[in-house]
Every structure is written in C-alpha cells, then in structure tokens.
C-alpha positions as semicolon CSV with decimal commas, in nm:
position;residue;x (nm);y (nm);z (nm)
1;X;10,498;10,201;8,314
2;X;10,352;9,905;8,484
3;X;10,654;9,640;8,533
4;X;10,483;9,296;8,359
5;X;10,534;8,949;8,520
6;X;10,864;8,881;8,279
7;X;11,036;9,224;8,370
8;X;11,377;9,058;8,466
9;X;11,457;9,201;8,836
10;X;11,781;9,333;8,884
11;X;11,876;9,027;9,190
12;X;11,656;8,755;9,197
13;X;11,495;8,609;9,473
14;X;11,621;8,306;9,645
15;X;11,422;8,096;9,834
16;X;11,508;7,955;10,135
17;X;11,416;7,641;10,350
18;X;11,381;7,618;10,767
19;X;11,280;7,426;11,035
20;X;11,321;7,486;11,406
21;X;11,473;7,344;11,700
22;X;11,225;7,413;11,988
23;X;11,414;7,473;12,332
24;X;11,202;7,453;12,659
25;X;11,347;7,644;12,913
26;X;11,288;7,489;13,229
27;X;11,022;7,744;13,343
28;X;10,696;7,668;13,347
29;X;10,374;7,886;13,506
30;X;9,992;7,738;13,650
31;X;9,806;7,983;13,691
32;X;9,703;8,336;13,496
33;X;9,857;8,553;13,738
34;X;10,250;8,358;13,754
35;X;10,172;8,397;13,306
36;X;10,132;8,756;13,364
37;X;10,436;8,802;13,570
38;X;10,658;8,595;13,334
39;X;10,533;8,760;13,044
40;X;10,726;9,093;13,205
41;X;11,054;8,923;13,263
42;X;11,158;8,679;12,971
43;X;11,361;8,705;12,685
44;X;11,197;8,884;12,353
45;X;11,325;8,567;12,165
46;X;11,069;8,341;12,385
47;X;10,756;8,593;12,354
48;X;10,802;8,562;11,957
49;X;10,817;8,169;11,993
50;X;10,486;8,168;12,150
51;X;10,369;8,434;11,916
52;X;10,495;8,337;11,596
53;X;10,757;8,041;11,561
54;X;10,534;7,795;11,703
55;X;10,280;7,782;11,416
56;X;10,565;7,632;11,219
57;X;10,661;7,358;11,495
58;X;10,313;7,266;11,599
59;X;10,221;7,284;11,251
60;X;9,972;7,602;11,366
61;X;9,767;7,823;11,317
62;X;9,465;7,687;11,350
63;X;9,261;8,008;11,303
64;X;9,095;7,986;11,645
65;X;9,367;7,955;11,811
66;X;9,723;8,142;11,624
67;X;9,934;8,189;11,925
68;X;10,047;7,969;12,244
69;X;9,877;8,189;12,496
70;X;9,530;8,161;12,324
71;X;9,561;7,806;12,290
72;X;9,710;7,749;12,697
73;X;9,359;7,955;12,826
74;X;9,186;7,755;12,627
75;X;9,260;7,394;12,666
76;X;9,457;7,419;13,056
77;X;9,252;7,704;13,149
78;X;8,950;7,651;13,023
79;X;8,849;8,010;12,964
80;X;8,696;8,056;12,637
81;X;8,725;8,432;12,692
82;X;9,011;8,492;12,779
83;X;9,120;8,234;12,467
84;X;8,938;8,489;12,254
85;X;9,105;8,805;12,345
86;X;9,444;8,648;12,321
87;X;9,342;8,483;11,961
88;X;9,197;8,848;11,841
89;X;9,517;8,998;11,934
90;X;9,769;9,058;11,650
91;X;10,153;9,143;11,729
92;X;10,185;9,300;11,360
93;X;9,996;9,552;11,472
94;X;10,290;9,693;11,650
95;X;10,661;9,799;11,558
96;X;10,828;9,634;11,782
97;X;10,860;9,332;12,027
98;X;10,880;9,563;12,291
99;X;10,496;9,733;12,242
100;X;10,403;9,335;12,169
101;X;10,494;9,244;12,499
102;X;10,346;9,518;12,657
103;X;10,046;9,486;12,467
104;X;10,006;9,109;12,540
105;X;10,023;9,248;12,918
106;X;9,792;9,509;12,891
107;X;9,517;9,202;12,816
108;X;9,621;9,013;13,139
109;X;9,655;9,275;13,354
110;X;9,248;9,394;13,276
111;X;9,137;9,045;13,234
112;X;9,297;9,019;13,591
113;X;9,158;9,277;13,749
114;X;8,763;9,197;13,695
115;X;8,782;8,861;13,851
116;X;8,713;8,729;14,196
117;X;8,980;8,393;14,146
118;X;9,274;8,331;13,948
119;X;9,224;8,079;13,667
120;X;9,478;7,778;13,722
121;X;9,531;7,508;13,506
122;X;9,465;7,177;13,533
123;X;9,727;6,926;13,627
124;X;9,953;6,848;13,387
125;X;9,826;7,130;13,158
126;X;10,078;7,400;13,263
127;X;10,250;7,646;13,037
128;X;10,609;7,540;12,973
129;X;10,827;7,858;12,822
130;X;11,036;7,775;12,505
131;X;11,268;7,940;12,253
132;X;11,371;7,801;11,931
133;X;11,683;7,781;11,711
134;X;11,621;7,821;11,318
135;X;11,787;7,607;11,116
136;X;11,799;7,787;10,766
137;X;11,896;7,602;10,433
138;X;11,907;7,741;10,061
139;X;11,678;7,606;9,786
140;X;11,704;7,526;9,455
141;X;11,384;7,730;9,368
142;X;11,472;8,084;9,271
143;X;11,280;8,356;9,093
144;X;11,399;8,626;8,817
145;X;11,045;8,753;8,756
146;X;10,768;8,801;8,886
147;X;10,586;8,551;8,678
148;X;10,882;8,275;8,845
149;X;10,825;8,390;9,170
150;X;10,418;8,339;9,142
151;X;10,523;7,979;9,007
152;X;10,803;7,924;9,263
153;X;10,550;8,000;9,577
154;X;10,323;7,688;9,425
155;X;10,663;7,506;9,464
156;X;10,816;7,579;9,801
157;X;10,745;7,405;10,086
158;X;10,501;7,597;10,377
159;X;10,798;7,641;10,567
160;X;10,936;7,876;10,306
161;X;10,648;8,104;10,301
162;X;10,668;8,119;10,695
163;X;11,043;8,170;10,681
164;X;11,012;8,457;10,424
165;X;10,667;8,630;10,562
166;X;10,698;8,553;10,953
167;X;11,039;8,521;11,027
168;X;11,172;8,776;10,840
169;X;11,008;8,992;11,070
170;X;11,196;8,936;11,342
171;X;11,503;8,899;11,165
172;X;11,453;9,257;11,014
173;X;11,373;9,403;11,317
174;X;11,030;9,547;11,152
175;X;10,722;9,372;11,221
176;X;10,560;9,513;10,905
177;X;10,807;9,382;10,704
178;X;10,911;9,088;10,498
179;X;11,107;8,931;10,227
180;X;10,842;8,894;9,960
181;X;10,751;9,247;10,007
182;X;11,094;9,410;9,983
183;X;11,213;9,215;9,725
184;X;10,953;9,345;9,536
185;X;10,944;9,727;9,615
186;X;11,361;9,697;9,533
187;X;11,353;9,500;9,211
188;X;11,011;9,671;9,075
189;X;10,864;9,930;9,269
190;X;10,527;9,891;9,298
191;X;10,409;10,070;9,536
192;X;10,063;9,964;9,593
193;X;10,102;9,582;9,594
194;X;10,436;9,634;9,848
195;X;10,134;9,811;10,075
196;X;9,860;9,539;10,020
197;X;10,110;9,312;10,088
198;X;10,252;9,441;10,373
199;X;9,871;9,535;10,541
200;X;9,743;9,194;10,492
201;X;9,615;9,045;10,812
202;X;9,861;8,762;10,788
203;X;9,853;8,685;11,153
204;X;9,495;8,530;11,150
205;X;9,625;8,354;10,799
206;X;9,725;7,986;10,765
207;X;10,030;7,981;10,583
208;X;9,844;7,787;10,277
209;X;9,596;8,084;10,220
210;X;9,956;8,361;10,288
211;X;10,035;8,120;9,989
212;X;9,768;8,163;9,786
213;X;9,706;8,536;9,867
214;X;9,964;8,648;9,743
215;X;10,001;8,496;9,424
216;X;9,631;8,654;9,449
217;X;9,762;9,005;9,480
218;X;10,042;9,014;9,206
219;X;9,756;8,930;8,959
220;X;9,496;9,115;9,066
221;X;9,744;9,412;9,068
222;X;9,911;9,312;8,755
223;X;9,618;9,182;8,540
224;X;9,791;8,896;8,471
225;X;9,754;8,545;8,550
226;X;9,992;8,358;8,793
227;X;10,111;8,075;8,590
228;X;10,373;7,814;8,670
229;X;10,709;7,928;8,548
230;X;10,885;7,716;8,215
C-alpha cells in the first residue's frame, strides 16, 4: 500500500541551517593552461567549492553560469565557448570527486589542444582558488510526515535545501545522493519518487525551483496536494 502524506515515519526529519566560511588559498592562475594544471594538483575539497559550495556564497546559480570555472571563462576570459562547455557540464553525473576532476580536465585538455594561443585573463580578472568551512546549525523546523515535510520545505531558508540536496553529497561520499531522498526511501520506501528524486538534473536547478520540485514530485507521486503543515 501506497504510504499517504500523514503516514507517521519511524525518525523524523530534522532540518538543518548553514552558511559558509569561504577560504582563499593564496593561489591564484591567468591563463587557461596554469587552470588546467591546477585543476590536477589541488585538494578535492577546493574542486567541490568551485563546483558546488559557491552557489550558496555567491548566492549562485545563475543558470548560465552554475559553477566558478564557467563563470571565470566567461567574464576574465572572455570565451563564450569555452563558458558553455564548462556550464553544460554536470559533476552529478559521476560517483565520485575523483571522475569529476578528471572529467572537468578532460574539457581543458581538448579545448586546449585546438587552439593556436592560450586564453589569459584580463588584469585583475584572475582565478583565485578557495575552500570553504560549513558552519552547520539545527532548526526548529522538523517533519514527521510527509505532508510536514512538503510544508516545512516552504519554511526553511534556501540554505537548507542546499545543505540537505548539495552538500549532503559530499558529506555522504555519493554524488547521487542526498538527505531528502534517503530519508524518504528509509522512513517510507518509495521507490520511484527516491529515483525521480535522485535523477533530477539538480545541477542546472536554482535552489528555489530544487524547492519547488520537489514538493512537485511527492504530489504528483502521491496524488495528494502539498499543503502547509497545522
């Protein structure tokens, strides 16, 4: 039997709060080639800063635009292709930080290899490397059901949603995996909206629409509406 949206899960779901603490590293690169090289050598915690985190700090994505790299060919490079390859690019797509990195390589080294002169950036447009710290706090917002939890994701703050649906994935080690999603498949099974969650394309996504998508897909595979909880 179907579970409905006031089946009481077995833990509920507490929602948590973040921001983050950006960290430049002293190390910055001007031109496409010294990117390329530095992309080979730093830390897996930086790549997912200019990947992921930094939608939160910037207050990203824009949709054009959803990583660091994409944005850097962009505006200091002024390469609108190259700013498209690296914006069509999604890291979800792979299991680990490892293949991202390799992946995100991959695109430099052929971009690389069919041009005459390196792209530099202009002055005072080069890429500074960063890591962040994430400062994590609970919320008073939980959810029992699943009817709560459509209600409590109207409540929470954006930086909820991208703690629970982008974060998470680093902090599982699974890049196809998140809180929402889990806590679901545990507490009610559900099988197919734990996959339509999980194969959204939330990279391209702003966190609003992650927001609203979801609640989206727990009615549409419920048949029930989404109401505010109490």
């Amino acid at each position: 039997m179907t579970p409905k949206l006031d089946e009481v899960a077995e833990n509920p779901f507490g929602f948590h709060e973040c921001f983050l603490m950006p960290m430049p590293l002293g190390k910055k690169v001007v031109n496409l080639r010294e990117l390329l090289e530095s992309l080979r050598e730093i830390d897996e915690s930086v790549l997912f800063y200019h990947l992921i985190q930094s939608r939160l700090a910037m207050g990203y994505p824009l949709v054009e635009y959803p990583n660091d790299f994409a944005l850097w060919a962009a505006n200091a490079l002024q390469d609108s292709k190259l700013a498209e390859k690296l914006s069509s690019f999604d890291p979800f797509e792979y299991q680990n930080l490892m293949l991202v990195r390799q992946a995100v390589v991959d695109i430099l080294e052929e971009y690389l290899w069919d041009l005459h002169v390196v792209p530099w950036a202009r002055p005072g447009f080069e890429f500074h490397f960063c890591q962040a710290s994430v400062v994590v706090m609970h919320s008073l917002i939980s959810a029992r059901t699943l009817k709560e939890f459509c209600g409590a994701l109207t409540q929470v703050g954006l930086d909820s949603i991208y703690y629970h649906f982008f974060e998470a994935r680093w902090r599982l080690g699974e890049l196809k995996s998140d809180d929402f999603s889990f806590w679901i498949e545990t507490n009610f099974g559900l099988p197919e909206l734990v996959t339509a969650i999980r194969d959204l394309d939330v990279y391209f996504y702003s966190l609003k629409e992650v927001r609203e998508t979801l609640a989206g897909l727990i009615h549409q595979h419920l048949g029930e509406i989404c109401d505010h909880p109490g």
